[in-house]
Every structure is written in C-alpha cells, then in structure tokens.
C-alpha positions in Angstrom: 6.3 -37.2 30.2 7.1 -36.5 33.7 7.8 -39.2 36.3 6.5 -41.8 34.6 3.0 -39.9 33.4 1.2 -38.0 31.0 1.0 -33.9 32.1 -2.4 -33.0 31.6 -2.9 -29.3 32.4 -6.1 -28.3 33.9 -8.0 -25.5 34.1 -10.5 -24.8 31.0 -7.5 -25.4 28.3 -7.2 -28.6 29.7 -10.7 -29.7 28.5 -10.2 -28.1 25.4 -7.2 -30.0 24.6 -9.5 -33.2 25.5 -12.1 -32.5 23.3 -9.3 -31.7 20.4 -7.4 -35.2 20.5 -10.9 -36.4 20.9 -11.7 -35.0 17.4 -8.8 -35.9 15.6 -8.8 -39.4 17.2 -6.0 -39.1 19.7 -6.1 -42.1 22.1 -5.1 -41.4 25.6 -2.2 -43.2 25.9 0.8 -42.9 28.0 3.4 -41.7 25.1 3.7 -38.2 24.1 2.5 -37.4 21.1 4.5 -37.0 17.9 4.3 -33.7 16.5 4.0 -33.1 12.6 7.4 -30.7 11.6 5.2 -28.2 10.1 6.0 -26.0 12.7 9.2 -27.0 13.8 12.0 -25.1 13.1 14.7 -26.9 14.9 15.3 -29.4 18.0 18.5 -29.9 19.4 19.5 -31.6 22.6 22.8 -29.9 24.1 25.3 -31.9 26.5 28.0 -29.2 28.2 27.2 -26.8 25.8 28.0 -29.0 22.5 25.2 -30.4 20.4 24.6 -33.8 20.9 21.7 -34.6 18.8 19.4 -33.1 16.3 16.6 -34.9 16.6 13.7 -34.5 13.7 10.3 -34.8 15.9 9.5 -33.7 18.9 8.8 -37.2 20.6 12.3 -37.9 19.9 13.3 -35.1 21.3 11.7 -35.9 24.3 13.6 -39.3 24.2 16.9 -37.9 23.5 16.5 -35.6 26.8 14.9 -38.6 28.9 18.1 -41.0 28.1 21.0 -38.2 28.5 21.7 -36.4 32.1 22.1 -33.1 32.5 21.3 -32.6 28.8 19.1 -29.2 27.3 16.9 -29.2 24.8 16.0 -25.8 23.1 13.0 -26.6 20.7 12.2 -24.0 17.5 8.9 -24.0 17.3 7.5 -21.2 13.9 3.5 -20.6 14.5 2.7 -24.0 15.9 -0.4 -25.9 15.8 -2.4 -26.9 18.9 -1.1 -30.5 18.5 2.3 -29.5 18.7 1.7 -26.9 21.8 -0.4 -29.6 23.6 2.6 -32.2 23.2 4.7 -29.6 24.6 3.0 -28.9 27.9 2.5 -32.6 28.3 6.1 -32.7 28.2 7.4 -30.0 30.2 4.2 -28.9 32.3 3.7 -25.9 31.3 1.5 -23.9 32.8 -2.3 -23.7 31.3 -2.2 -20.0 31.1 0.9 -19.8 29.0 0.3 -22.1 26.9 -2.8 -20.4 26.0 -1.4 -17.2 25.7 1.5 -18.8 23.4 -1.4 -20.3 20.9 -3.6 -16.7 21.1 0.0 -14.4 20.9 -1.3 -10.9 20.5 0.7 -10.3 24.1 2.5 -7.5 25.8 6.0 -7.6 26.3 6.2 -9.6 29.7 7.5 -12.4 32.3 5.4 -14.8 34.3 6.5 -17.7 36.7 4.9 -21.0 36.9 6.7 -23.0 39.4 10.5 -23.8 37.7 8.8 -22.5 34.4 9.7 -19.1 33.3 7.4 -17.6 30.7 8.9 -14.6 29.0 6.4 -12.5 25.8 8.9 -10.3 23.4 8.1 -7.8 20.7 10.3 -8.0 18.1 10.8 -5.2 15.1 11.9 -5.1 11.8 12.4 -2.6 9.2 11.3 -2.8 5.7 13.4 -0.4 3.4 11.3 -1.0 0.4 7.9 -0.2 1.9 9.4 2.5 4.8 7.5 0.7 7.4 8.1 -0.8 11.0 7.1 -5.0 11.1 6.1 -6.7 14.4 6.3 -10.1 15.6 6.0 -12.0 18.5 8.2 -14.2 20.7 7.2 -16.6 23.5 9.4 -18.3 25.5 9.1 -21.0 27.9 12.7 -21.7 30.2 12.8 -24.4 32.8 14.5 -26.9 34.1 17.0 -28.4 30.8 14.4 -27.1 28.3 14.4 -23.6 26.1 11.3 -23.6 24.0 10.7 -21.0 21.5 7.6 -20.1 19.4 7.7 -17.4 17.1 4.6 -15.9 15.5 6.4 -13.9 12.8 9.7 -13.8 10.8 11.9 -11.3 13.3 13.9 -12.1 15.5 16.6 -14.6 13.4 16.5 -17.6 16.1 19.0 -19.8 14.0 21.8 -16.6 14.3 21.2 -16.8 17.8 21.6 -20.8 17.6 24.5 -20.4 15.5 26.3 -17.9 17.8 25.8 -20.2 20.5 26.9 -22.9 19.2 30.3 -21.2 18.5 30.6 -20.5 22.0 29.8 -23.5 24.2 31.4 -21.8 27.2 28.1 -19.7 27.4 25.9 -22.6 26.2 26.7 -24.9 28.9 25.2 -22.0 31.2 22.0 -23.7 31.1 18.5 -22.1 29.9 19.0 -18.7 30.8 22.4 -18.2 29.0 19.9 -19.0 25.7 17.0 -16.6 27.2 19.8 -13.6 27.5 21.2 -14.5 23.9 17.5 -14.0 22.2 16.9 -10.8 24.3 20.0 -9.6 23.3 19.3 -10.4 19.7 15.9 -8.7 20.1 17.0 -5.7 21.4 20.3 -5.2 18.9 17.1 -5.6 16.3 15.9 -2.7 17.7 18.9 -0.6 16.4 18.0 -0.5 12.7 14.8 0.4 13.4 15.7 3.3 15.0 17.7 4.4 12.1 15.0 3.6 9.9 12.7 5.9 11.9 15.3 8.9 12.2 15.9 8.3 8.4 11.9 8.8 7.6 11.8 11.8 10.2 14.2 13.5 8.5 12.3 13.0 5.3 9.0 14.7 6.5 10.9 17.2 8.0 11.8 18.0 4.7 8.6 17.6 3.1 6.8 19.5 5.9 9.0 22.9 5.0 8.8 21.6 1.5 4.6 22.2 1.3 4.3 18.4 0.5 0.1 18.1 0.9 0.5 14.2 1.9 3.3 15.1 4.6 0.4 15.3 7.2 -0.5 11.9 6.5 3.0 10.4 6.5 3.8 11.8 10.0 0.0 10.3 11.6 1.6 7.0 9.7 4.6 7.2 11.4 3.5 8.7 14.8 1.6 5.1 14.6 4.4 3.4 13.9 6.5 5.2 17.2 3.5 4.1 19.6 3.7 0.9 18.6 7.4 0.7 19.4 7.3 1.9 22.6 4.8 -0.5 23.4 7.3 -3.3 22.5 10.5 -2.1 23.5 9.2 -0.1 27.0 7.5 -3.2 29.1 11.1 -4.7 27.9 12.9 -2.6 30.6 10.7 -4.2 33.3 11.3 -7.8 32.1 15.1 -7.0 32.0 15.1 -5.8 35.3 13.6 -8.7 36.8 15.8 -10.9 35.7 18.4 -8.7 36.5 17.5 -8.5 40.1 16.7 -12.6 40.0 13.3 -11.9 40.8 12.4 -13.6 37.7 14.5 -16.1 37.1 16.2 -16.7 40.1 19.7 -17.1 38.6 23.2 -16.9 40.7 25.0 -16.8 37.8 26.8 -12.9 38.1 28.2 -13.6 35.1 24.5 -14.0 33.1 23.7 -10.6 35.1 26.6 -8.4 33.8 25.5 -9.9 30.2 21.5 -8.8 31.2 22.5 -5.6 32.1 24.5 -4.2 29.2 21.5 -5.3 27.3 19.4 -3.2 29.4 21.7 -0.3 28.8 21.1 -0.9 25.0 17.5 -1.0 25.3 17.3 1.9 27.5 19.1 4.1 24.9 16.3 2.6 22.5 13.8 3.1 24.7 15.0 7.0 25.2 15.3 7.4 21.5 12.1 6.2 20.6 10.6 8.7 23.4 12.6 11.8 22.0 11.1 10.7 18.3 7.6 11.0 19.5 7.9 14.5 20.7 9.7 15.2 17.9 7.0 14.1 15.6 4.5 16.2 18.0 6.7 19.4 17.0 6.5 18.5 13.5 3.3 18.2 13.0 2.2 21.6 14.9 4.6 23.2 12.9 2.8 21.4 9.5 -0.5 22.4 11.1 1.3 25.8 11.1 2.7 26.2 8.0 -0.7 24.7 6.2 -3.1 27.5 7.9 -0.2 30.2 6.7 -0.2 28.7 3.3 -3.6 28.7 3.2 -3.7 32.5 4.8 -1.3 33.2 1.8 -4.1 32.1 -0.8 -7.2 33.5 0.5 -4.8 36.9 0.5 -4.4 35.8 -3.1 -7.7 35.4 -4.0 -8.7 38.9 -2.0 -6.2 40.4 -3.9 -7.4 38.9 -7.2 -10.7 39.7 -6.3 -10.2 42.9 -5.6 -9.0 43.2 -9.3 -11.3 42.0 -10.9 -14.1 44.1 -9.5 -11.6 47.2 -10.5 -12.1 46.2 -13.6 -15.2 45.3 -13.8 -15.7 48.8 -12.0 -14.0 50.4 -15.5 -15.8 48.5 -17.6 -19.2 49.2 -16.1 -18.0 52.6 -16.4 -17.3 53.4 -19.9 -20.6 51.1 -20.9 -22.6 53.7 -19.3 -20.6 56.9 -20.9 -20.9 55.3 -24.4 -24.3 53.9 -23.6 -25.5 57.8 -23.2 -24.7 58.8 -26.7 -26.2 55.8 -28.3 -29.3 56.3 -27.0 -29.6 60.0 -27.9 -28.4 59.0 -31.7 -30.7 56.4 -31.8 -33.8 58.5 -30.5 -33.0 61.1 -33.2 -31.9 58.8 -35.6 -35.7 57.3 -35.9 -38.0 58.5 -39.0 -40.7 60.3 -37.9 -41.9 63.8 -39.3 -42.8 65.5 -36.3 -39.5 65.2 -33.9 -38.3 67.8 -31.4 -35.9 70.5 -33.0 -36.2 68.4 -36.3 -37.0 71.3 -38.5 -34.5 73.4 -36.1 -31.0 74.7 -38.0 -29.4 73.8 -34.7 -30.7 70.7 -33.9 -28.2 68.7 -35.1 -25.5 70.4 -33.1 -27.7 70.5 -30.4 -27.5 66.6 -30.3 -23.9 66.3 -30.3 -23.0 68.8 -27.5 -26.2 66.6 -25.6 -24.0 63.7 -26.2 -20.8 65.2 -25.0 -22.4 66.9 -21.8 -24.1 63.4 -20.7 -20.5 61.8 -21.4 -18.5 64.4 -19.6 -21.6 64.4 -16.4 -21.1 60.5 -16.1 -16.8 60.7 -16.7 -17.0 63.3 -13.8 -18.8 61.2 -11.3 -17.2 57.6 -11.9 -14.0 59.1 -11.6 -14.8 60.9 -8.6 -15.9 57.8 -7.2 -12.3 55.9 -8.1 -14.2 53.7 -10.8 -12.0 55.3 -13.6 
C-alpha cells in the first residue's frame, strides 16, 4: 500500500501476476493481500532499534509499519510462493525485474537500484563434514526506505543469528536498513571461513592420496576443482558489491560508521577470495603431478610386464630347446625299434651301437647350436 493505493508493477510480471490472482480468485481490491506463513520465517517491526511488534502475517505487518513513524520492518521470507512475493511488491514497490529475479533465484552475486530500492543477490556456502562437500544457497535482498526484506532459497546463511545479534545491540539496529544489509553480509562472508578450512582440509587429503597411488584420487580432485569454481563464483562478484556500497555508489549511505563496518568485511572476503584463488592453482599442480605420477606408474608396469615377458620367452626358449634334443633320440629308437625283417644294419654286429652314438651325435649337434644361440 502506498499513498493510499494498490502498487501494481508493470512490465510483463505485472500481467502475470494479473492473470495469477485471477486464477486463484483474488479480487482486485484495495487491501494488500494476506500471505499464508508457509514461507514466512519471521516479521518484526523495529522502533529505535527495539522490537516493537512481531506481527504473524504479512498484512499485519504492513499495518504495524503504516500506524508507527519512523518504524522498520525486516520481513524473513524461506522460498516464498508467488502470492507472498506479489504482496510484497504491492507493498513496497519493488521493482518488476527484482522481483522476478527473487522468484527465479539461480542469480550471480550482485546489486541493482530501483529508485530508493536497493536489490542486493548473495551466494552463501556451507560445508558438510559428513559428505566432504561445499552447499550453496541463495540470498536476495530488498533494502529501502524502513523495510529489510529477505528471501532465502536455501538453509545457509542463519538469518535468525543475525536477528538475534541485532537485537542485542540496538545501538546498530536503530541505524536503519543498511545497518541489517552489512550484518547479513557480514554473516555471509564469516560463513565463508569454514569452508575454506573444509577445502584446505580435503586438499590436504588428496595430496596424500595422489603420492599415495589412490586410483579414485583423480576423480576426487575434478570433484573438488568443481567445487573451487563454484566458490569463486560466489564469493568474487562479492568484492564488487562490497565496494559499491563502500563507495555509496550503491546505497547512498553517509553513515562512516556503516562504512568502516563494510570495509573490514571486505578485508575478510578479500582474504577469502585470495585463498580460494591460491586453492585452484594448487589443485592445477596437483593434478599434473597425479597425471604424472599415473603415466610413471604405469611406465613402471609395462617395464614389468617387458621384463616378465622377456622371461617367459627364456623359458620357453629352454624348453623348446631340450624338446628338440630329446625329441632326436626318440625318433631314431622308435624307427629302429619297429618290427620289420629287412631294416638297415639290422643283421649288422654294430648296429646297435651304431644307434646310440647316432643318438648322442644328433643330441650333442642340436646342444651345440641352442647354446650358441643363448637358448640354453
């Protein structure tokens, strides 16, 4: 509701949001619409920094900040439906654009101005220690004029700490919008940390399996080269956002205290952002020097199997070898061994030795030439 009417955005979203209410029997009245609490997290209307009401719907939030000058409202919203978003930029008329890039997420880390609207697009990160593995999620905010809202389409990063922290401290609070906007990035980027560890942690283990011979280490590092790229593709664009507001361009704020708080958040994510760089080229070494170590293993076995090989047809060489020599003899013994009347040197008094020193002379011919040939 603003000045007395209904926002209605325009632009194609705009008609889609007509023909939505039109569906689910919306009439086109002059009060915002209640939205269900499926996908609200938490509402609270803030006077001077202290909570002043925690409203349960979002039309009574609405009310709440209507009735109370100089109030803020920061509104949780967890994946929202399109009722709930549509309510919203009735509400604080938001821009078209944004809204639709709220409801599609899937967004680069970035900051857009629509009039007094800021519209900021974080990556958050989490790491799982039971499955070794980097999660994503995505944050859009929308800061104006005494309103914070916050849509979230995953579980990282905790919004109620943030609250909570805030809360504690109405000092910063009663800052206004922004002071909220630095809190979250803060808490985004000091989410970053364990994930850092978490990825130095599982470089060191490949390292280990890469000298180790691990077969699956190759896999693991493409896994977790993955994992880096993705990272720098949330926490990188981050530098540009912070820096924007840093330099007011963004946000517009006079507040130098705000700005000292921005920058030592930048500092933090620039360290990240540094990290995360030096882990990619790390992972780069590694896995030339797996590529490495794989083609010498594998130069190590086909020398193995030369060698084996090479062994085997020494063997086979010998073997070959003393079949002939003692193939020689059999076949004279068994040509004189037949019964027949009429044989050569049958009837012959020396015809027996005649066959063993025939034998012995073939054996000692064919000895004489496989070893001369390094078969025996």
């Amino acid at each position: 509701m603003v000045g007395g009417r209904r926002f209605r955005p325009g632009g194609g979203f705009g008609r889609q949001l007509d023909e939505y209410e039109t569906r689910i029997g919306v009439p086109p009245s002059t009060e915002s619409p209640a939205a269900p609490a499926g996908g609200l997290v938490d509402s609270a209307v803030y006077i001077r920094g202290h909570r002043f009401a925690s409203p349960s719907g979002l039309a009574e939030t609405y009310r709440c900040l209507q009735e109370q000058d100089g109030a803020m409202a920061w509104i949780g919203l967890y994946r929202p439906d399109i009722e709930q978003i549509t309510s919203l930029a009735r509400e604080f008329r938001l821009h078209d654009l944004a809204v639709e890039d709220a409801i599609n997420a899937h967004q680069r880390p970035k900051l857009e101005r629509y009039g007094e609207t800021l519209f900021v697009v974080l990556r958050a990160a989490r790491y799982d220690d039971l499955r070794e593995e980097v999660e994503f999620s995505e944050l859009h905010l929308f800061i104006g004029p005494g309103f914070v809202v916050t849509v979230r389409h995953g579980e990282a990063p905790d919004l109620a700490a943030v609250r909570r922290r805030l809360e504690t401290e109405a000092h910063m609070l009663a800052r206004g919008p922004e002071a909220v906007l630095y809190a979250i990035l803060d808490q985004v980027v000091d989410g970053y940390a364990p994930v850092v560890a978490g990825l130095e942690n599982d470089i060191d283990e490949i390292e280990t399996e890469v000298f180790g011979g691990d077969p699956n280490a190759s896999r693991r590092i493409y896994g977790l080269s993955r994992e880096v790229i993705q990272f720098q593709r949330a926490a990188r664009p981050l530098l540009t956002v912070l820096d924007a507001l840093a330099d007011g361009a963004g946000s517009g704020s006079e507040d130098e205290e705000l700005r000292r708080y921005l920058r030592d958040v930048t500092d933090h994510l620039t360290q990240v952002v540094e990290r995360v760089d030096g882990f990619r080229h790390l992972l780069q070494n590694i896995l030339t020097v797996n590529a490495t170590l794989v083609s010498q293993q594998q130069n190590e076995e086909m020398r193995s199997l030369t060698a084996a090989s090479y062994a085997q047809n020494e063997e086979l060489k010998k073997v070959s070898s003393w079949a002939a020599i003692l193939f020689a003899p059999t076949l004279i013994g068994t040509v004189y061994g037949m019964n027949f009347v009429h044989m050569p040197e049958l009837n012959w008094r020396f015809g027996y030795l005649f066959a063993l020193l025939l034998m012995l002379l073939v054996c000692g011919t064919l000895y004489l030439i496989f070893k001369r040939r390094g078969w025996l």
